[in-house]
C-alpha positions in Angstrom: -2.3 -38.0 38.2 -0.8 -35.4 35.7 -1.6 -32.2 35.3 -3.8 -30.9 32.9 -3.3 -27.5 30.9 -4.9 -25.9 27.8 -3.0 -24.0 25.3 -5.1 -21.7 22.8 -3.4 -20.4 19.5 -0.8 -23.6 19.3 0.3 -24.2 15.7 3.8 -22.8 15.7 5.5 -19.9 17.3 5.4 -19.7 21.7 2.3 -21.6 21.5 3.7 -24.6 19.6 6.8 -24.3 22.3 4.4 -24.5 25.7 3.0 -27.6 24.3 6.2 -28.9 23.5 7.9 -27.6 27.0 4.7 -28.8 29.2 4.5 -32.6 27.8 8.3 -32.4 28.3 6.9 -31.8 32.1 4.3 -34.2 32.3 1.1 -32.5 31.3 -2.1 -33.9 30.1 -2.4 -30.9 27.0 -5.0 -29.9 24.8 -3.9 -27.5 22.0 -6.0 -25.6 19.7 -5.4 -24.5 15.8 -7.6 -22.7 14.0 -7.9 -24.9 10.9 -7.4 -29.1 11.1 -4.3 -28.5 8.8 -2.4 -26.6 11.7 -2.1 -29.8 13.6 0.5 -31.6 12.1 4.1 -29.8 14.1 2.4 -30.4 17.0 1.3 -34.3 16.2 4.6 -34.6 15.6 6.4 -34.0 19.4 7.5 -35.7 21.5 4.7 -36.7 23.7 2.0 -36.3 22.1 0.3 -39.5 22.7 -0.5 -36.6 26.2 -2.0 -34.2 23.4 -5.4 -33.9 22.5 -5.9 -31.4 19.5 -9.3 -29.0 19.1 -10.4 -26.6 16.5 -11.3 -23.1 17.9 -10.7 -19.5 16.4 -11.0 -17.3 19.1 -12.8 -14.6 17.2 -15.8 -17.1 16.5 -18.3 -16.9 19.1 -19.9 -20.6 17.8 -16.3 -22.1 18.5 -15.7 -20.6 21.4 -18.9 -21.9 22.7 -18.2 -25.9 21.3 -14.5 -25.6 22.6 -16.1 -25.1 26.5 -18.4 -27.5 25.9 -15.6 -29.8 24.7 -13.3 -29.5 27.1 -12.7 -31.7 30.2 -13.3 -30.0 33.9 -11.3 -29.2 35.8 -7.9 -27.9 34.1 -5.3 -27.0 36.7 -4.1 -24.0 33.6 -5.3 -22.1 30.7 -3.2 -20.3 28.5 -4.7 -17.9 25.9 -2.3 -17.3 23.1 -3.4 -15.2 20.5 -2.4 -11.5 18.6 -1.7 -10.2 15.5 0.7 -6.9 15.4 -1.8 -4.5 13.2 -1.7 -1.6 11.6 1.2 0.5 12.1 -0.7 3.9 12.7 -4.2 4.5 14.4 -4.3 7.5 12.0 -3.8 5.5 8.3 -5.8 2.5 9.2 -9.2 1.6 8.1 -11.9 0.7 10.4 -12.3 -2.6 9.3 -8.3 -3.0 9.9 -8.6 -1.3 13.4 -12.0 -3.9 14.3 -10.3 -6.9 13.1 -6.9 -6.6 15.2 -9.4 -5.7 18.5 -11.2 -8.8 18.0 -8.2 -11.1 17.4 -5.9 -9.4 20.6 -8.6 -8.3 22.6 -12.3 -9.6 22.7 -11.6 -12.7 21.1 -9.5 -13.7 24.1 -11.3 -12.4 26.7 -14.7 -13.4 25.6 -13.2 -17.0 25.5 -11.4 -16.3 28.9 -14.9 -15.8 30.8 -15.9 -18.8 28.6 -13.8 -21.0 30.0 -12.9 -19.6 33.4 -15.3 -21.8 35.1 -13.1 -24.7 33.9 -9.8 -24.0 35.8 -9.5 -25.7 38.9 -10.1 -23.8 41.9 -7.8 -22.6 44.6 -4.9 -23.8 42.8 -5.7 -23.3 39.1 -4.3 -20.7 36.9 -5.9 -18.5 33.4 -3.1 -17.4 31.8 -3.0 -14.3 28.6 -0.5 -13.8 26.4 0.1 -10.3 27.0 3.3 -8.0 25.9 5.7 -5.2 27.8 4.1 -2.6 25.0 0.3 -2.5 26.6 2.5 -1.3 29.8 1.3 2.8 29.7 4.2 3.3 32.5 6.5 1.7 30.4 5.9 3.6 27.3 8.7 5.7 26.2 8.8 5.7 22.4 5.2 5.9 21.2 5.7 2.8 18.7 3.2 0.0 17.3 0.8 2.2 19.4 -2.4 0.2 17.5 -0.5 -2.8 19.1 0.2 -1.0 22.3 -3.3 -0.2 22.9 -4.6 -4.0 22.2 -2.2 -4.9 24.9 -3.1 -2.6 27.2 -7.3 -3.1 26.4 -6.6 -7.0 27.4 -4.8 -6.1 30.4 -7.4 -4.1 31.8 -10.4 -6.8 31.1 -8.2 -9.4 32.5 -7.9 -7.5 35.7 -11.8 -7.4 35.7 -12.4 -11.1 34.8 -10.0 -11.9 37.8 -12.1 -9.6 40.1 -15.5 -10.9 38.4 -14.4 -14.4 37.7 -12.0 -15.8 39.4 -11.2 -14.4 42.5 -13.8 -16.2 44.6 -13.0 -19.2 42.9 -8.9 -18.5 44.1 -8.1 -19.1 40.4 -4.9 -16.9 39.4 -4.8 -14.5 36.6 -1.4 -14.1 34.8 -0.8 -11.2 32.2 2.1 -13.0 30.5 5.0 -11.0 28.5 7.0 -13.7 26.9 10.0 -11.4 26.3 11.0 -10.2 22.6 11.7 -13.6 21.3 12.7 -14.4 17.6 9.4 -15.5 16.1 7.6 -15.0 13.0 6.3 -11.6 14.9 9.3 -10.8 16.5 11.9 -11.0 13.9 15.4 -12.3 13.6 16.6 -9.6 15.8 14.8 -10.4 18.7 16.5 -10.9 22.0 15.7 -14.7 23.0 14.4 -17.6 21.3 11.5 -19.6 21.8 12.6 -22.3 23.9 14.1 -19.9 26.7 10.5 -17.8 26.8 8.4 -20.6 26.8 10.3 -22.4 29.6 10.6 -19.1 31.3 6.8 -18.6 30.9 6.5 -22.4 32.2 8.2 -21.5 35.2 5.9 -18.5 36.2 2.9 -20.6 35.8 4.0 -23.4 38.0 5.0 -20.5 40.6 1.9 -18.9 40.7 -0.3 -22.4 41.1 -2.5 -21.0 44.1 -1.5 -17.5 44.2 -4.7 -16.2 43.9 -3.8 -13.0 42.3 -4.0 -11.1 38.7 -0.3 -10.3 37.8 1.1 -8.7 35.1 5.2 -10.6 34.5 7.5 -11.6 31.9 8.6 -14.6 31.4 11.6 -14.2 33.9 9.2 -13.1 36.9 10.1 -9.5 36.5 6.7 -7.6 37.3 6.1 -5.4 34.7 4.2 -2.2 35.8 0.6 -1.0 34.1 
């Protein structure tokens, strides 16, 4: 029986690649867009008579709740994929700009993360955040995108409580996931990898940790990346 894995945030960029890399493996996928329009790169891979495609924005708590009660149970991996990069400087943005970047990087996520926790299969299942190197405080040496930074970092820190509220008893795995600085429409042109080696890097870390039973925080290469 194939395995089965859910990819949040999936209309283009590293979330249109891990559906494209994991029904090149196999996988049963569901993919989520925000709006029904976003579906139509991923209708069109290869595969995706294996896709099933859902509406969810993950700063909506209604959708949030439809998608788990949507969703099929058990899923042996879910991977949250969503961020904006924000305002430049904590100091020149507005409140409202500040608010709406923590609900799209941080709570959005996570509140759908304990949504849907109960749905990964146990012992061997996995819950997956896209996370980045910047939210890594030890890593930290030039003070840049700190807005960004701090998202990172906030995420980090609820994942490692979800795992110990939510998923460790379970033996579900949490992954913190840096996909590397890869040329996307957030990344730029300059970046150092493309999409397709991240997301089959990233693809490769999840299928390593299936029944690790821990909350890591790794790049897409399998380097652990300190807090």
């Amino acid at each position: 029986m194939p395995q089965s894995i859910l990819i949040v945030g999936a209309s283009r960029g590293l979330g249109l690649g891990l559906v494209a890399e994991h029904l090149k493996r196999g996988f049963d996928v569901i993919a989520t867009v925000r709006k029904p329009a976003d579906a139509a790169p991923l209708k069109a891979l290869s595969g995706a008579e294996r896709l099933t495609v859902l509406q969810a924005d993950v700063t909506s708590d209604a959708d949030i709740a439809r998608l788990a009660a949507d969703l099929p149970n058990p899923l042996d991996i879910v991977f949250i994929n969503a961020g904006v990069s924000g305002p430049k400087s904590v100091t020149e943005a507005t409140a409202d700009e500040l608010n709406a970047v923590m609900q799209t990087n941080v709570f959005g996520p996570i509140r759908l993360a304990h949504a849907l926790a109960g749905h990964v299969r146990e012992q061997t299942g996995i819950l997956a955040l896209m996370s980045s190197a910047m939210g890594s405080i030890g890593e930290n040496q030039n003070g840049a995108m700190a807005v960004y930074r701090a998202t990172k970092t906030a995420q980090n820190s609820f994942a490692r409580s979800l795992w110990l509220t939510a998923a460790k008893d379970r033996g579900v795995t949490v992954l913190s996931v840096h996909p590397g600085w890869v040329k996307t429409d957030m990344g730029g042109s300059g970046a150092d990898i493309d999409v397709e080696t991240s997301v089959t890097g990233m693809a490769d870390q999840l299928a390593a940790h299936a029944g690790a039973k821990v909350h890591k925080f790794v790049d897409y290469s399998g380097r652990e990346i300190a807090w």
